[in-house]
Structure formats: structure tokens, C-alpha cells
C-alpha positions in Angstrom: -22.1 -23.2 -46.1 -19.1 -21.2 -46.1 -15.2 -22.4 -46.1 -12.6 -22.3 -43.8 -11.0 -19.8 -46.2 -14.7 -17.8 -45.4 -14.1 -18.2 -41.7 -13.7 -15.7 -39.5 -10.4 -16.2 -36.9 -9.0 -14.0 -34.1 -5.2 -14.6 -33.1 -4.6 -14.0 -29.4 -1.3 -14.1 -28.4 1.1 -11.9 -26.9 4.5 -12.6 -28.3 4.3 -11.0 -31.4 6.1 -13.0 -33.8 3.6 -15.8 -33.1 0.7 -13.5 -34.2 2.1 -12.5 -37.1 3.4 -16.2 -37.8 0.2 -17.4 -37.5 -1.4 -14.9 -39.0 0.9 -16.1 -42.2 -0.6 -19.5 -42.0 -4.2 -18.5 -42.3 -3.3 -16.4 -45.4 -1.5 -19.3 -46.7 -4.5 -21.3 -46.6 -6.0 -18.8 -48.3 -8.1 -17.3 -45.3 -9.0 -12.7 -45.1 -11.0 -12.1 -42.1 -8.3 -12.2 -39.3 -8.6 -10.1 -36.5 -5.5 -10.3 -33.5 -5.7 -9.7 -30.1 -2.6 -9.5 -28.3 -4.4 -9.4 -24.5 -7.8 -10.5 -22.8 -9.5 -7.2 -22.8 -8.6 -7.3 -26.7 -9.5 -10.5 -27.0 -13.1 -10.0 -25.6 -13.5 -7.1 -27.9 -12.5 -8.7 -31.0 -15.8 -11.3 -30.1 -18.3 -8.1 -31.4 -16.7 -9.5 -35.2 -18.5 -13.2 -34.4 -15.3 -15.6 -34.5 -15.6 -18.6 -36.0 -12.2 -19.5 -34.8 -10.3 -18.8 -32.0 -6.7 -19.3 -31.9 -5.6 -19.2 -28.9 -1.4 -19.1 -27.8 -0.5 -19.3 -24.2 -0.8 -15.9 -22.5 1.8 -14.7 -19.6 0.3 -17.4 -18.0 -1.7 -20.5 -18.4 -4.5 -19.5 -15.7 -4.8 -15.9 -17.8 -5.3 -18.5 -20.9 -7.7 -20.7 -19.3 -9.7 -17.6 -17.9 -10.0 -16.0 -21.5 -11.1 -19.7 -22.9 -14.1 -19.7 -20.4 -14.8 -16.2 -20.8 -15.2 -16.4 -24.6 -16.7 -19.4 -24.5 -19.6 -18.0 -22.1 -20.0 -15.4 -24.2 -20.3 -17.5 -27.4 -20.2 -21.0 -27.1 -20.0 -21.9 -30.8 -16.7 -20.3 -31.4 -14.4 -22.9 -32.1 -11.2 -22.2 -30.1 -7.9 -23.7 -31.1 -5.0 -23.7 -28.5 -1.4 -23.5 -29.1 0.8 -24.8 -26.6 4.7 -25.7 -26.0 5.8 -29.5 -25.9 5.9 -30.6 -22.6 2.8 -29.3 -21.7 0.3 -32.0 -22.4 -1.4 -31.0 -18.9 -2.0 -28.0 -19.7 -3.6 -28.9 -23.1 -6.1 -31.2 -21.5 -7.2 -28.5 -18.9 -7.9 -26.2 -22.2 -10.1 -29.4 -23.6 -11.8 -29.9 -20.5 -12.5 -25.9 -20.7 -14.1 -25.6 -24.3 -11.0 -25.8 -26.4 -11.9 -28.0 -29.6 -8.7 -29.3 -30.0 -5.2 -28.5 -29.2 -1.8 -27.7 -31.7 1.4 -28.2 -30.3 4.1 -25.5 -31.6 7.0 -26.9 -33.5 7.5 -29.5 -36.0 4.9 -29.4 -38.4 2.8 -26.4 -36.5 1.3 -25.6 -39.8 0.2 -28.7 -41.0 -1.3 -29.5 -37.6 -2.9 -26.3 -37.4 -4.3 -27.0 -40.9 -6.0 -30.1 -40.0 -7.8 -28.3 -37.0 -9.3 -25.9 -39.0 -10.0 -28.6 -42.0 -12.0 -31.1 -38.7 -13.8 -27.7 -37.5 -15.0 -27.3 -41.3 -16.1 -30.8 -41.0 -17.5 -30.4 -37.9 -19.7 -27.2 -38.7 -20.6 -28.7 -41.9 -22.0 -32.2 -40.1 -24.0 -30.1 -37.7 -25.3 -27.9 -40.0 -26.3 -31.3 -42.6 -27.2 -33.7 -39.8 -31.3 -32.6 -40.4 -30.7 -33.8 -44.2 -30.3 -37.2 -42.6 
């Protein structure tokens, strides 16, 4: 069973200082195997390096977000995708659930920790499903 840190994550965003912020918190948690996609048709190629995790910012738009959620989820529906979204837009973030997303981060206060404990419950997650036989 391999740890988060052993994951492999693909960033899609398209502002730039988010990918590389985010970026920074996976090597802070002490993670390698990070590949970034700053648009859908990058996004859908970055799937040939099996994701574990998907992290997932708002794109130009939140139907272009939604549309690459289902579209990687089709393609692979055991990648774990993680979205980042702006406060206010609790809507939004429920559409993404309702579409495959695991879980949701808000961006702000305490984005790092939150996105932290995402990654730590899809560890958990992974590591119940793949131990639930044993019981």
C-alpha cells in the first residue's frame, strides 16, 4: 500500500500562481510525482500517467470544470478528484460532488491544511477499500 507522499497528483488549473502554489503544498507534504495541466486537452493527457489524485481549480468557467470532472472521471473512475473553489460558491462545489468530485477545498484561510486532510481521508479511503477483504 503506498502513501500519499507515493501518490501520483495532477494540478489543473489555469491561473498559474495557483499551480505552482499548489504544487508547493504537495512537496511540502513531502509528495514527487506531480504532473500540471493548465487546460482540458492537458488535462486528459496527463491521465496516460494514472492519477491518483486530481486537483482540480476552477477553469475559465465552471461548466468547462464540471465537463473535465466527468470526462476524467469516465475515463477513470478511481481517480480521486479534489476541487478547489472560491468562497461564495458552495453551489458550485455541490455540483462538482454530485459529478464525481471526492470532496471539495475552499481557497483561503487555511487552504493547505484543508487540502492536507483531503489527501490524508483519500489515503484512508484507498487504504479501507483495499483492507475491507481482511475483515
Amino acid at each position: 500500500m503506498k502513501s500519499h507522499a507515493n501518490y501520483t497528483y495532477v494540478i489543473v488549473s489555469d491561473d498559474v500562481v495557483y499551480r505552482e502554489l499548489y504544487q508547493q503544498y504537495l512537496l511540502n507534504m513531502g509528495c514527487t510525482h506531480i504532473h500540471i495541466a493548465s487546460t482540458y486537452d492537458e488535462c486528459m493527457n496527463m491521465l496516460v500517467h494514472k492519477p491518483d489524485i486530481l486537483l482540480l481549480d476552477e477553469l475559465e468557467t465552471q461548466q468547462e470544470t464540471l465537463r473535465m470532472l466527468r470526462a476524467v472521471k469516465r475515463k477513470d473512475p478511481n481517480i480521486y478528484a479534489i476541487n478547489i473553489t472560491t468562497q461564495g460558491n458552495e453551489e458550485y462545489a455541490l455540483e462538482a460532488l454530485k459529478n464525481g468530485a471526492f470532496d471539495f477545498v475552499m481557497k483561503g484561510k487555511n487552504e493547505e491544511c484543508h487540502l492536507q486532510t483531503m489527501i490524508k481521508k483519500v489515503a484512508h479511503v484507498v487504504a479501507y477499500v483495499h483492507n475491507k477483504d481482511d475483515y
